[in-house]
ZAMARGU-4260 file (C-alpha; in steps of 0.2 Angstrom, whole numbers, plus 5000, padded with zeros to 4 digits):
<rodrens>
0) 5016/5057/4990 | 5009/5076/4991 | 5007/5086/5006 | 4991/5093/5009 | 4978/5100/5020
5) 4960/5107/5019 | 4950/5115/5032 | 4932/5121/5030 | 4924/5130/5046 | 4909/5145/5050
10) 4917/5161/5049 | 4914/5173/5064 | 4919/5160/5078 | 4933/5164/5090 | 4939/5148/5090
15) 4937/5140/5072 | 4947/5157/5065 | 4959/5155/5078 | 4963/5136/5075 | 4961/5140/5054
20) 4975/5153/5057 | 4987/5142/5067 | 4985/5126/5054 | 4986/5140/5039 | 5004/5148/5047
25) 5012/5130/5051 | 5008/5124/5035 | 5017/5140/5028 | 5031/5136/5038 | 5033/5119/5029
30) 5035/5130/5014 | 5014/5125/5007 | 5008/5135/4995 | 4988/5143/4997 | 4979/5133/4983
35) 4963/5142/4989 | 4963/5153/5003 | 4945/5160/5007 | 4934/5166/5022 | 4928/5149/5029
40) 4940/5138/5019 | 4956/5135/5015 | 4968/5123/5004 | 4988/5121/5005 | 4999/5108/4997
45) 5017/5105/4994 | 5022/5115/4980 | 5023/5108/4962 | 5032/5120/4952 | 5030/5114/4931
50) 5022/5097/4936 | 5007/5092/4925 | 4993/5082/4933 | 4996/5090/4951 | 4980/5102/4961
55) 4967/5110/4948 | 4952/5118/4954 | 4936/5114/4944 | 4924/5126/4950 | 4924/5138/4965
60) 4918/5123/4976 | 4928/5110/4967 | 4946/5105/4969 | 4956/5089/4965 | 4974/5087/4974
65) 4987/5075/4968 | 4993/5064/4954 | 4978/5064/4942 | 4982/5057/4925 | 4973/5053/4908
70) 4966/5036/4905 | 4964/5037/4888 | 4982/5044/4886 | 4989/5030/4896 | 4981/5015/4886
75) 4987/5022/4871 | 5005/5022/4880 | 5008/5042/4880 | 5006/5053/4900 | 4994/5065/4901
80) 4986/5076/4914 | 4969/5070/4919 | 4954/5082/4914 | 4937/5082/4921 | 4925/5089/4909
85) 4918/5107/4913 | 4900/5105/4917 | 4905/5088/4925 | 4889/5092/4938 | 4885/5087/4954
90) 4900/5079/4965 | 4894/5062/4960 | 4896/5066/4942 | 4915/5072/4946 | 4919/5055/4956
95) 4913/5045/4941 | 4925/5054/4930 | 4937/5055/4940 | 4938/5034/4941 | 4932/5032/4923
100) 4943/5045/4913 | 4957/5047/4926 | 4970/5039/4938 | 4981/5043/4947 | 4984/5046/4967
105) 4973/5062/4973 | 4960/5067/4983 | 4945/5079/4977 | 4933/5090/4989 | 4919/5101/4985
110) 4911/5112/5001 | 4894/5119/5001 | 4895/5138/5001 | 4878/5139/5011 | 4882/5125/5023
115) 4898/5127/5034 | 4898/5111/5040 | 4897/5101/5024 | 4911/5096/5017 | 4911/5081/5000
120) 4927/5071/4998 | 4933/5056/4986 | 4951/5049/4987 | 4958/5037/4973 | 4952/5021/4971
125) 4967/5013/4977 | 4974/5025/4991 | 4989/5031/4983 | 4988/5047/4992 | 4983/5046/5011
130) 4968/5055/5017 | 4962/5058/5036 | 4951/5067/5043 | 4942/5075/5060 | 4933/5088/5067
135) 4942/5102/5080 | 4927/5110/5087 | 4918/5116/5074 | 4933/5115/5061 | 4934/5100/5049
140) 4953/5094/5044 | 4958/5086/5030 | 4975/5079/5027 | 4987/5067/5019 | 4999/5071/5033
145) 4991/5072/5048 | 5005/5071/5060 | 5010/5087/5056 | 4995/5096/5062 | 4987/5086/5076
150) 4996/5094/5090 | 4988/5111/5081 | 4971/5107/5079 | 4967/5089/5090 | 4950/5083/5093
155) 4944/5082/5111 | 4943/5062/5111 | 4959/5059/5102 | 4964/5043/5108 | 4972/5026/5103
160) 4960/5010/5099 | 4968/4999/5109 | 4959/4983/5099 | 4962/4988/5083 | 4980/4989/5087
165) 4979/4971/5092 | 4970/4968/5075 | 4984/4974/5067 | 4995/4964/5077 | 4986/4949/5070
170) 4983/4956/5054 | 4993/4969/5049 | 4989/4968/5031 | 4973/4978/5037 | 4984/4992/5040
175) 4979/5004/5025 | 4960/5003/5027 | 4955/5009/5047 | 4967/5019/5056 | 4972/5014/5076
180) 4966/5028/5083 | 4948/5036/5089 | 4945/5052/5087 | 4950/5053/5066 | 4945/5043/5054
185) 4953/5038/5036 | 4944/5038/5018 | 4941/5024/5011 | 4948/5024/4994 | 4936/5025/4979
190) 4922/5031/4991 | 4913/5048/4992 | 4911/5053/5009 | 4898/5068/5011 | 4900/5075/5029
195) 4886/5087/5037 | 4887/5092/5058 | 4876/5080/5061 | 4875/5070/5046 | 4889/5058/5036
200) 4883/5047/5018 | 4894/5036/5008 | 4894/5031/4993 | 4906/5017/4983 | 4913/5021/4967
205) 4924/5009/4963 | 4928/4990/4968 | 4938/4978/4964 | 4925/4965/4963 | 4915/4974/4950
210) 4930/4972/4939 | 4931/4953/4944 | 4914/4951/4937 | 4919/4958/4922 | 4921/4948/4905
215) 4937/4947/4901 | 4947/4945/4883 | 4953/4930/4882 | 4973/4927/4886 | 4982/4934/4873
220) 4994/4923/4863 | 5014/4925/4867 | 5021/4939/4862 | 5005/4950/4860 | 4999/4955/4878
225) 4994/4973/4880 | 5003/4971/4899 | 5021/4978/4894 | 5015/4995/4884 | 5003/4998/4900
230) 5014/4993/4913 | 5026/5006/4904 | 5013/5019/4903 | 5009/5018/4922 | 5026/5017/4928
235) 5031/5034/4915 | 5016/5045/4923 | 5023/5040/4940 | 5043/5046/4935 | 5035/5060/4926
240) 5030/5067/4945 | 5048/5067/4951 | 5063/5077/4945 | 5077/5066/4954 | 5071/5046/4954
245) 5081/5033/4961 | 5075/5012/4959 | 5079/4996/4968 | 5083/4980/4958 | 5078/4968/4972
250) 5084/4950/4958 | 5065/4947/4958 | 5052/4947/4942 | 5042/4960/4949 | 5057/4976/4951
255) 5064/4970/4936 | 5046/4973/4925 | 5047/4991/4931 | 5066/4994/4929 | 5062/4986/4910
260) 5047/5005/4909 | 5061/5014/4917 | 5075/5010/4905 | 5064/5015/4889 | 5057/5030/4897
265) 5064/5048/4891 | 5070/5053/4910 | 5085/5044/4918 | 5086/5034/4936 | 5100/5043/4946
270) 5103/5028/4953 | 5100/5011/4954 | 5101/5000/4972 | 5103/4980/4977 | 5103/4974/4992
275) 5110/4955/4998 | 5114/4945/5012 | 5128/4933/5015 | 5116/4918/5014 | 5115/4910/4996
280) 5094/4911/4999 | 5096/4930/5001 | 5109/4933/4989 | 5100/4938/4972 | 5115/4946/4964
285) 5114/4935/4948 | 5096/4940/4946 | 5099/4956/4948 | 5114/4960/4937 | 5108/4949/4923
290) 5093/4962/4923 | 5105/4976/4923 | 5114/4971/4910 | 5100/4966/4899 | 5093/4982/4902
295) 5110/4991/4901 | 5108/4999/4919 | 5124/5003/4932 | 5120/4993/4947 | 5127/4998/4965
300) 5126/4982/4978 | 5126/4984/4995 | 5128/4970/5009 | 5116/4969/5022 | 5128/4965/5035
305) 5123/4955/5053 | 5119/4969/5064 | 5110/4969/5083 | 5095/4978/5085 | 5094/4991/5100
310) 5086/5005/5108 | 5095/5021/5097 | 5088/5011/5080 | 5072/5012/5087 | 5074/5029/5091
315) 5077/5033/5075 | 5060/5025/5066 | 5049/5036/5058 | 5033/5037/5066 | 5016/5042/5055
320) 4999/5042/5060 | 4996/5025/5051 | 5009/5013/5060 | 5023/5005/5048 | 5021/4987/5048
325) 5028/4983/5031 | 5046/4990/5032 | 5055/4977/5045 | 5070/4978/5035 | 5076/4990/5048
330) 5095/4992/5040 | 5090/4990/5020 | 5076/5006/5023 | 5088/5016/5032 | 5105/5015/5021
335) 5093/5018/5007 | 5083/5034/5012 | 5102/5038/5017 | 5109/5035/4999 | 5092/5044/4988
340) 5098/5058/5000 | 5113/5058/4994 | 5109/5060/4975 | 5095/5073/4978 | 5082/5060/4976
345) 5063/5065/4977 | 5056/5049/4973 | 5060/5030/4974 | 5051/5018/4962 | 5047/5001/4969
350) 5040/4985/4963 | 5027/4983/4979 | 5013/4975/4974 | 5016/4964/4959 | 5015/4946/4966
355) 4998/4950/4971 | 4993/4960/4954 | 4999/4945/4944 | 4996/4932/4956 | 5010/4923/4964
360) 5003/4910/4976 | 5005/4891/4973 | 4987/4891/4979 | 4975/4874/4976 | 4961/4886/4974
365) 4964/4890/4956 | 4959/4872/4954 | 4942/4880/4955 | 4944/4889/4942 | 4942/4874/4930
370) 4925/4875/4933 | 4923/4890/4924 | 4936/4883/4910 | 4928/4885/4891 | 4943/4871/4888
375) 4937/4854/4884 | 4942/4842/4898 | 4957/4833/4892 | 4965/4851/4893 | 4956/4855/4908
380) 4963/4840/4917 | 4980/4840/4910 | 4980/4858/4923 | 4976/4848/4936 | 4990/4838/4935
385) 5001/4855/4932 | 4994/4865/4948 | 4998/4848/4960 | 5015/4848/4954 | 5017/4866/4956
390) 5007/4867/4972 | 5016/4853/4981 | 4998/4843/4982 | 4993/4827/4975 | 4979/4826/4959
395) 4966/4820/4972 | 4971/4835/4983 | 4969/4849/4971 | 4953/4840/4963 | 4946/4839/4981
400) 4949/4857/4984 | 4940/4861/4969 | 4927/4850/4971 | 4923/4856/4988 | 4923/4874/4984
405) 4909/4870/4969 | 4898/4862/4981 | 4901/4872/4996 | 4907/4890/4991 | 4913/4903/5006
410) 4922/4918/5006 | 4941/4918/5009 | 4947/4915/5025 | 4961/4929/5034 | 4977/4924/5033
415) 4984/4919/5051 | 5000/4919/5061 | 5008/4906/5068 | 5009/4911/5084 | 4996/4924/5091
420) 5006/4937/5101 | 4988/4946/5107 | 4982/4943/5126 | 4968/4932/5125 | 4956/4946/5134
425) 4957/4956/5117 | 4942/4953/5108 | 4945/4947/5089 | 4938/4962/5076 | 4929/4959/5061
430) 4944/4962/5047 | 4943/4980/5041 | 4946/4974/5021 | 4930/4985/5014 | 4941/4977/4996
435) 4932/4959/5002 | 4915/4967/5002 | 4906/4959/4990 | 4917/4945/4985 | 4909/4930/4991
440) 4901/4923/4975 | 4918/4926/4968 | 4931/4911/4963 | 4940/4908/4977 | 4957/4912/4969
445) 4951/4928/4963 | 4944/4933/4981 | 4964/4929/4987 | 4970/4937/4976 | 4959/4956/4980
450) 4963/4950/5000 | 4981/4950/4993 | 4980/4967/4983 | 4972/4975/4997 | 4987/4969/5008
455) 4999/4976/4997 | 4994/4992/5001 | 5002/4991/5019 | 5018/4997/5007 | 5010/5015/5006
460) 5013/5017/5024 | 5030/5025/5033 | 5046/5022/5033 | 5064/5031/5033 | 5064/5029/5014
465) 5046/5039/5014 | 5053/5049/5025 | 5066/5055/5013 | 5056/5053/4996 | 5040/5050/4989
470) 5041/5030/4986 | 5031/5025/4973 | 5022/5006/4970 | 5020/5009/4948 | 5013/4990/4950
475) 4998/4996/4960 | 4992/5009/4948 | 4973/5008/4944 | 4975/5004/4926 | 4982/4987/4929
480) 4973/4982/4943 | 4958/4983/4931 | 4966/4975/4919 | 4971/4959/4927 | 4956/4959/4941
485) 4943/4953/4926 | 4957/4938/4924 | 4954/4922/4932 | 4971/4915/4941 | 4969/4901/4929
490) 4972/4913/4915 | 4985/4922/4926 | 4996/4906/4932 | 4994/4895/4918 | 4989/4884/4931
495) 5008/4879/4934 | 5017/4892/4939 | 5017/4910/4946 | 5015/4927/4937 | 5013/4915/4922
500) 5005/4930/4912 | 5017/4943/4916 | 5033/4929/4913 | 5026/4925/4894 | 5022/4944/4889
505) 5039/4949/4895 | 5049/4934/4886 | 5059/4949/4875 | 5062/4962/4887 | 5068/4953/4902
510) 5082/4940/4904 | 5079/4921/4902 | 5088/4918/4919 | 5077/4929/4926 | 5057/4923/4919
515) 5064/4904/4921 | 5068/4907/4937 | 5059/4895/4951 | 5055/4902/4968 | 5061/4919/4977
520) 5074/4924/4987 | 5072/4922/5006 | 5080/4932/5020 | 5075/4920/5032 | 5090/4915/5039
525) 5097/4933/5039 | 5081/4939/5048 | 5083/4925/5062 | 5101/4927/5067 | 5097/4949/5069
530) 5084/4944/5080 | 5091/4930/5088 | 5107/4942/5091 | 5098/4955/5098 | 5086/4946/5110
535) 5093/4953/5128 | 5085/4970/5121 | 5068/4963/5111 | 5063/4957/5129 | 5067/4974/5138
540) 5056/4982/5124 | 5043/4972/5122 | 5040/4966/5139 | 5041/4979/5147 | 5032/4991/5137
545) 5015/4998/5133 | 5008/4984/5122 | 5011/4974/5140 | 5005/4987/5149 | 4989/4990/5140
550) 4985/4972/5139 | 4987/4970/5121 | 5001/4959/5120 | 5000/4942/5128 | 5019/4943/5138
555) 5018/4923/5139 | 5018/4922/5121 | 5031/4935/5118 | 5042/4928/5129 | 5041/4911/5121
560) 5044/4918/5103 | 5057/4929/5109 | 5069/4912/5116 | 5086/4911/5106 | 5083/4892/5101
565) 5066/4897/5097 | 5070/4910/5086 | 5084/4899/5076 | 5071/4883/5074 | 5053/4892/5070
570) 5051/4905/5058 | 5037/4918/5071 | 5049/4932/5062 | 5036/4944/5054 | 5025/4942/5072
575) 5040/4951/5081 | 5044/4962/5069 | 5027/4968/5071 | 5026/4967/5086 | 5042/4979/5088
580) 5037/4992/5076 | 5019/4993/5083 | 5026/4994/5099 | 5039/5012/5094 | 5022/5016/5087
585) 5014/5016/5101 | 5026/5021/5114 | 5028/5037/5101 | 5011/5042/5100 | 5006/5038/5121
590) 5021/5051/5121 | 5012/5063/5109 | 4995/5061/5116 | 5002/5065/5133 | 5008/5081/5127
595) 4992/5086/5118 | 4980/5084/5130 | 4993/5092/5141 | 4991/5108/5131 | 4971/5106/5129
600) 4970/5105/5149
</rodrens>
């Protein structure tokens, strides 16, 4: 999203200054701009020419970089620049106005000008905006792009964590909250890190599960829900960062609600982008043109012909600190960071993220959610009869499911595969998801759902379309997670069906075809012939590389998945994928560590 980097070190050492000057000069050379360049401390980012809402110092020890916008201004519907107040105090204070009166995707550092070696950080709530950080010597970096300057300033026990890359092999929804790697370190987002030599406090500002406990209005009546002016609001700041945007109309409800902001904001969409398969499940055309013609938009379609995967489309993935496990549409990713090229594009706006904010799961849990119903019964029960239907479950079933979660409440179990690609002797981590912290005493819908949302954020990670542009997820902004979070699934769903909400506030703004539609497209079949097609060379690569080697990946089990028949019969798909992307990953960055210690020796 925005380019940056921060150092803070004591002035006078040979190799601080030296290590300072060599991170200061390549960040020039990526054509950064100095934000604050002082003895001991230093601050660059991508240049912003006439963006609103982008870096502002607040003080001589205070600066926020990134997207920062104005609550106030967005509930009202309008985009303004986010302002803390002058006088705003300690750090603390700033943080706390930073998630009360502002949004937006940013990070905000304050140093201590008599203590080198602190350095106070806070990165937004939701981790629009990548933050890592480590210590070189007696240097301390901070950065949203940290490939870039690693090989400039490395730590001495940079390595990869060889387990938590098996974690997210089995989980690679985990992906945006603890980085594979020892040695650096991500900031959690909506936490305050204060960092000393020898010390390090945190402190959480924000949470989803305080906004779960919250009371929340009750469900607006059709045709009055505040969701669409907000929605528009969120997804207007986001375009108003960009000069040249392009969008993707996928045919599903959740593109289509942020193509319907786009088409009554006051900047045009250079270009709009569909992508289909020659199976009926993956062919969403009808959907998606119905959408651009109610919203009067030029649609380009684009086949996604069969293709066979091989060693120079590996080559070519883009490889970032944090491993891509969210982009397995290998060809789809590649043609488009190809065509917003093409047009100029700086940014691509996405609908990532909206089955999990507006709840799309057919899930048996909501059935819990009953108990906390105000309805009389006969309403109550006639939503029991609703979610069976809808979930696919007989009465008994869902009223079991709720009964047992009223006598016998847990926290949400982790989603698991099917198959289990990781070598036995990889011990099992603890899930990363600090999101779930705190969610226990939670309805068991509502806890799927934050495990959901903090999933989602997987999308924030590489890909050749990031590679080329800024992608933006609109549907993940802080302003809606909030407003949706204090609303039980019941209220979301209607108990029948999904994105109930979302489907009834949008009833004159979207396409019948498209809210009445039942179910979502699948790419299923298309995804198993590619792989199917191009197994002589997943068992080369996989096999026989350093997921193998390092006894992460169980070779047994990879064999097994990786058998033509098996691969037309049982969906293991996304396992693969995985498997295949963290593999380039780490084949990239056993590559890149070689050659850094090389030059540290």
């Amino acid at each position: 999203m925005t380019g940056f980097i921060a150092f803070r070190w004591p002035t006078g050492a040979p190799f601080p200054d030296r290590t300072a000057g060599l991170l200061r000069q390549r960040a020039l050379d990526l054509s950064w701009h100095c934000l604050v360049d002082q003895p001991g401390w230093t601050v660059l980012a991508e240049s912003r020419p006439g963006r609103a809402g982008f870096h502002r110092l607040l003080d001589d020890r205070t600066i926020v970089i990134g997207a920062l916008f104005d609550r106030a201004a967005t509930e009202r519907g309008d985009v303004a620049a986010g302002v803390v107040a002058a006088g705003a105090g300690n750090f603390a204070g700033v943080c706390d106005q930073l998630t009360t009166r502002c949004w937006g995707g940013y990070v905000a550092l304050r140093i201590d000008r008599d203590d080198p070696s602190r350095l106070d950080m806070f990165r937004d709530p939701i981790g629009m905006l990548e933050c890592v950080s480590w210590r070189c010597g007696g240097l301390r970096v901070v950065t949203s792009v940290p490939e870039s300057f690693l090989a400039s300033a490395a730590p001495d026990t940079l390595a990869i964590d060889w387990p938590r890359v098996a974690g997210l092999l089995r989980f690679p929804g985990s992906v945006a909250d603890a980085l594979p790697f020892i040695g650096v370190e991500t900031l959690e987002p909506g936490v305050r890190l204060e960092l000393t030599e020898r010390t390090r406090h945190t402190t959480r500002h924000w949470a989803p599960a305080h906004f779960a406990r919250a009371s929340a209005s009750s469900p607006p009546v059709s045709g009055t829900s505040p969701l669409p002016a907000l929605v528009d609001a969120c997804v207007r700041a986001w375009r108003s960062c960009s000069d040249v945007a392009i969008a993707e109309l996928s045919g599903g409800l959740d593109s289509a609600i942020v193509a319907a902001g786009l088409a009554r904001s006051d900047q045009p969409v250079a270009g709009w982008f569909h992508y289909y398969a020659s199976d009926r499940e993956g062919d969403e055309r009808v959907y998606a043109r119905a959408v651009a013609a109610h919203l009067d938009l030029p649609l380009h379609e684009t086949l996604q012909d069969q293709r066979v995967m091989d060693a120079a489309l590996m080559a070519d993935v883009p490889v970032t600190l944090r491993p891509n496990v969210a982009s397995i549409s290998f060809f789809h990713d590649r043609d488009l960071a190809a065509r917003g090229r093409a047009l100029g594009a700086d940014t691509l706006l996405t609908g990532q993220g909206g089955d999990a904010v507006f709840f799309q799961p057919a899930s048996p849990l909501i059935a819990a959610d009953l108990w906390r119903d105000p309805r009389p019964w006969p309403k109550r029960s006639a939503a029991v009869a609703d979610l069976a239907a809808w979930s696919g479950r007989s009465i008994w079933s869902v009223l079991g499911t709720a009964l047992r979660v009223r006598v016998a409440p847990s926290p949400i179990a982790m989603p698991a595969y099917r198959v289990d690609l990781v070598a036995n002797a990889m011990p099992r981590e603890a899930h990363p998801l600090r999101w779930l912290d705190d969610t226990a005493d939670l309805a068991p819908a509502k806890q799927l759902q934050i495990l959901n949302l903090a999933a989602a954020r997987a999308a924030f990670g590489g890909s050749w379309c990031a590679s080329a542009m800024t992608v933006l997820h609109p549907l993940m902004s802080q302003p809606l997670l909030e407003h949706v979070l204090p609303r039980s699934a019941l209220d979301l769903t209607q108990g029948k069906r999904d994105r109930a909400m979302i489907r009834a506030a949008y009833v004159d703004r979207l396409p019948p075809i498209l809210l009445e539609r039942r179910g979502k497209g699948c790419l299923t079949p298309f995804f198993g012939r590619m792989l199917a097609a191009s197994t002589p060379f997943l068992r080369d690569y996989l096999l026989g590389g350093v997921l193998v080697r390092h006894q992460v990946l169980d070779p047994a089990s990879t064999a097994a998945v990786l058998d033509p028949e098996h691969l037309m019969q049982t969906n293991s798909y996304t396992e693969i994928f995985v498997a295949l992307l963290m593999e380039h990953w780490a084949r990239a960055w056993c590559d890149r560590l070689a050659a850094i210690h090389e030059r540290q020796n």
